[in-house]
C-alpha positions in Angstrom: 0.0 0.0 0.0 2.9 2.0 0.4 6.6 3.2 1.9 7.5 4.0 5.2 11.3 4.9 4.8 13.9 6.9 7.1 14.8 9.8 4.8 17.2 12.9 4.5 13.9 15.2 6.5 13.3 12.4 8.7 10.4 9.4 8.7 8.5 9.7 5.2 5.4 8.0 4.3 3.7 7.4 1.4 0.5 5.1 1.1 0.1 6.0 -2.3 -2.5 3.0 -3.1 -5.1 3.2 -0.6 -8.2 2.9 -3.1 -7.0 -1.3 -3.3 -8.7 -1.6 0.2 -11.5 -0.1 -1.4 -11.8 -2.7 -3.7 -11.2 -5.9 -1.5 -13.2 -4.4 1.1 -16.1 -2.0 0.0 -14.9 0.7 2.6 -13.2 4.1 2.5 -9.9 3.9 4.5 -8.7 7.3 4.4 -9.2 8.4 7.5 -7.4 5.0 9.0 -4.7 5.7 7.0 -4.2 9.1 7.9 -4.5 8.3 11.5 -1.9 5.4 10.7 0.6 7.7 8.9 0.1 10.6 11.8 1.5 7.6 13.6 4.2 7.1 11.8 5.6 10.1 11.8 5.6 10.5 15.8 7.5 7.3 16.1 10.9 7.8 16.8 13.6 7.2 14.1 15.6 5.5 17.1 12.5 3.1 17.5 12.4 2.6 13.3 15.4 1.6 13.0 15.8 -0.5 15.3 12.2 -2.1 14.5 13.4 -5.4 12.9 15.9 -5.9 15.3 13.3 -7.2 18.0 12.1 -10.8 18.5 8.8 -10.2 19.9 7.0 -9.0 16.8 3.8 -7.8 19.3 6.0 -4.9 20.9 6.9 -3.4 17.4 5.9 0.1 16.9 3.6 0.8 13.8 2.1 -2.9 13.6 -1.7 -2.9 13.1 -4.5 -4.7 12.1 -4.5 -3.3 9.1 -1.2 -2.1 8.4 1.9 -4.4 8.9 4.7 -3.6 7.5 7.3 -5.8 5.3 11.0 -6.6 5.2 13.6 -3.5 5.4 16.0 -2.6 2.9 18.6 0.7 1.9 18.2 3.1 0.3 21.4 4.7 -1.6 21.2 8.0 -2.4 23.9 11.2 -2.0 21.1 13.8 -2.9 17.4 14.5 -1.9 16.3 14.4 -5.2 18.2 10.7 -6.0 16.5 10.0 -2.5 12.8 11.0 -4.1 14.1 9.3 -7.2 14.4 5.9 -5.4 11.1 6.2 -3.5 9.4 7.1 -6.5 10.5 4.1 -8.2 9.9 1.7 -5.5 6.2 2.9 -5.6 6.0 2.4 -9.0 7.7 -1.3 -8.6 6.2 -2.6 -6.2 2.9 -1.0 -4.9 1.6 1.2 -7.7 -0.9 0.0 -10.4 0.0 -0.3 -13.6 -1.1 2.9 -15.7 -3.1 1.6 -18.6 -3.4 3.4 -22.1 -6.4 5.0 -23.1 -6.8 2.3 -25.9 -6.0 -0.3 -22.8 -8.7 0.8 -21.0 -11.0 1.2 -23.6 -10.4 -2.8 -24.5 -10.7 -3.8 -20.9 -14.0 -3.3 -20.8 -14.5 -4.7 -24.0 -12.6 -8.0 -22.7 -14.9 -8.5 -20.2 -17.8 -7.9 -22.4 -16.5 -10.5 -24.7 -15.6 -12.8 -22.1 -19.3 -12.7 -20.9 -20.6 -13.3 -24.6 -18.1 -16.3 -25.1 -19.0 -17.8 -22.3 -22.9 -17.8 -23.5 -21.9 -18.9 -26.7 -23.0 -15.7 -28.8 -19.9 -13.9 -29.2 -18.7 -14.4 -33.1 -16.0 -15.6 -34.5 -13.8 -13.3 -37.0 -15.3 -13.8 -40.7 -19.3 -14.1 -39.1 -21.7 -11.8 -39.9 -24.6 -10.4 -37.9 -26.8 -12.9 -40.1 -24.7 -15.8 -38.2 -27.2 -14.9 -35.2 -23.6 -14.3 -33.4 -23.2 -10.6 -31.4 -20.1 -9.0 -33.7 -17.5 -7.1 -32.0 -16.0 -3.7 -33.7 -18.8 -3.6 -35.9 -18.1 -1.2 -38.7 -21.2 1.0 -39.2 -19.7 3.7 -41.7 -16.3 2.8 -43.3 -16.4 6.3 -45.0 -16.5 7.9 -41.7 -14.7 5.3 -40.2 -17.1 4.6 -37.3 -16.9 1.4 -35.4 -19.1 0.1 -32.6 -18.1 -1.9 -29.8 -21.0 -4.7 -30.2 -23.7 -5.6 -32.5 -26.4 -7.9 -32.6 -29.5 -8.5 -35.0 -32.2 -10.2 -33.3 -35.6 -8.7 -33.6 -34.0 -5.4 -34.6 -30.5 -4.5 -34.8 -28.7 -3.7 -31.2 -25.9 -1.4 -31.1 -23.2 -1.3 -28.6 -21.0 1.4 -27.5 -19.0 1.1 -24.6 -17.4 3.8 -22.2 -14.7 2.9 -19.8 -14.3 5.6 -16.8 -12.3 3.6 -14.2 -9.6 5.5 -13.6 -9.9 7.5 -16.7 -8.8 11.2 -15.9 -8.0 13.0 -19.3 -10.6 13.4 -22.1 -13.2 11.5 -20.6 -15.1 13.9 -22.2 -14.5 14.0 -25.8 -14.8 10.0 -25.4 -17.9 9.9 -24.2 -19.2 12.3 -27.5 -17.6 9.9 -29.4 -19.4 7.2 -28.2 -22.6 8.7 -28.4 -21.7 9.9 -32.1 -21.7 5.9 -33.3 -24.6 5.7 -31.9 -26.1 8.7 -33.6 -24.9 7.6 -37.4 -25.6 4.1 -36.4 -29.8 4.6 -36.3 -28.6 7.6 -39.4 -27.4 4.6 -41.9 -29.6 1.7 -40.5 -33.2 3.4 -39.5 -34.6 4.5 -36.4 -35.4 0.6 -35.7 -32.1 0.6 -34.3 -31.7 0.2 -30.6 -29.0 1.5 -29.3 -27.5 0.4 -25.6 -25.2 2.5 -23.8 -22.4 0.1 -21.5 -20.0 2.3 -18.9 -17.8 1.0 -16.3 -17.2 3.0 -13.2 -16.6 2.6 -10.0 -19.1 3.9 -6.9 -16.2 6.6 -6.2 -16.1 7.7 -9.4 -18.9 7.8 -10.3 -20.0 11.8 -9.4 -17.0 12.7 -11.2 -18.2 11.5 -14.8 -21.9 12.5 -14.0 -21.5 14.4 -17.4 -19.8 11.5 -19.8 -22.5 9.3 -18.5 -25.3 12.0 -18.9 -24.2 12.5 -22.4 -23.9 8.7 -23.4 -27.3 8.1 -21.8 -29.3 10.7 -24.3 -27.3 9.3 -27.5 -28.3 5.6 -26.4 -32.1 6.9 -25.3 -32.1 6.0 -21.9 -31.0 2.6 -22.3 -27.5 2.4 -20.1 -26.3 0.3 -17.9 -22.9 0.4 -15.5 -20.6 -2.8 -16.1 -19.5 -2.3 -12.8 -22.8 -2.7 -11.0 -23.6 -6.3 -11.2 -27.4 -5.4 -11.3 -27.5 -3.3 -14.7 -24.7 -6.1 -15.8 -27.5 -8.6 -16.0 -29.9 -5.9 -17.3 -28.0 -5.4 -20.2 -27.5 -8.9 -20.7 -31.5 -8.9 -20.8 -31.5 -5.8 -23.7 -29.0 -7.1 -25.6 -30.1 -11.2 -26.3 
């Protein structure tokens, strides 16, 4: 979750990836970690150091139920800044997420779409069309304007997919989420206003607030029908709207 470290100002701490026990455990943990890391920097550097030096691990300063902290190690650095440079790069190493692309994210919900389809048996194959009865991803609805939707499927009607991925997204969430709508738009322009078009976004509870507008504006191009891939309730409604 993070690095507690003797530095060149005294104790640091960073708990730079707090939001994981969000995910495991469906509670905020700010203000635990806060108190943990006010903690922290009261102990004594006397007392950190010589913390993995004692045998009776329930005496040792900073231990909690929630925190507990790993095996020690040096740091070697003749500047502050090769000092931050290190810490930075043991974050990134060993307690940071990955950062994903914007295309990365983008296909992660896709994946997971896919996955679901496969695992139902309705996901095609490359070389099937929608007259296979098969749900076709990246389904090309103008070549001249090069416009591709996420998911299609042609039962009673044509279905049209477009898919928004806001976990974790920070930059141009925006401009995505006009895009989206957009293929929706020329999709009932080429093919008739028969088309229904569906409206899938992933975002998390915390998030959510944030991209109130991306999700306001993908809701009006898809009509009202939308449904977060993160909430496992509208995951099975749009399961329901799409086969």
């Amino acid at each position: 979750m993070g690095v507690i470290a003797v530095g060149p100002d005294g104790i640091d701490v960073r708990l730079t990836e707090i939001r994981k026990l969000v995910h495991l455990t469906g509670y905020k943990w700010e203000e635990i970690a806060q108190a943990y890391k006010d903690m922290a920097l009261k102990t004594a550097i006397s007392d950190l150091e010589a913390l993995y030096g004692r045998d009776d691990h329930s005496s040792r300063p900073l231990q909690s139920e929630v925190f507990v902290l790993g095996k020690p190690g040096d740091i070697r650095a003749r500047t502050s800044e090769e000092y931050d440079a290190a810490i930075r790069k043991i974050l990134s190493v060993f307690v940071d997420k990955p950062a994903l692309s914007r295309k990365e994210k983008q296909q992660k919900i896709n994946t997971e779409i896919s996955t679901m389809l496969r695992q139902v048996g309705v996901l095609g194959e490359r070389g099937q069309t929608l007259e296979d009865g098969k749900v076709i991803p990246k389904f090309v609805v103008s070549e001249e304007k090069e416009i591709v939707a996420d998911f299609a499927y042609k039962t009673n009607g044509l279905k049209v997919v477009s898919t928004l991925e806001l976990r974790g997204i920070t930059t141009n969430a925006h401009g995505k989420a006009c895009e989206k709508g957009a293929t929706l738009y020329f999709a009932k322009q080429r093919f008739g206003e028969q088309v229904k078009p569906l409206g899938v976004y992933a975002v998390s509870p915390e998030e959510a607030s944030v991209h109130k507008g991306e999700i306001e504006i993908l809701t009006s191009f898809a009509e009202g029908n939308v449904f977060n891939w993160s909430d496992p309730k509208d995951r099975q409604k749009f399961k329901a709207a799409l086969y």
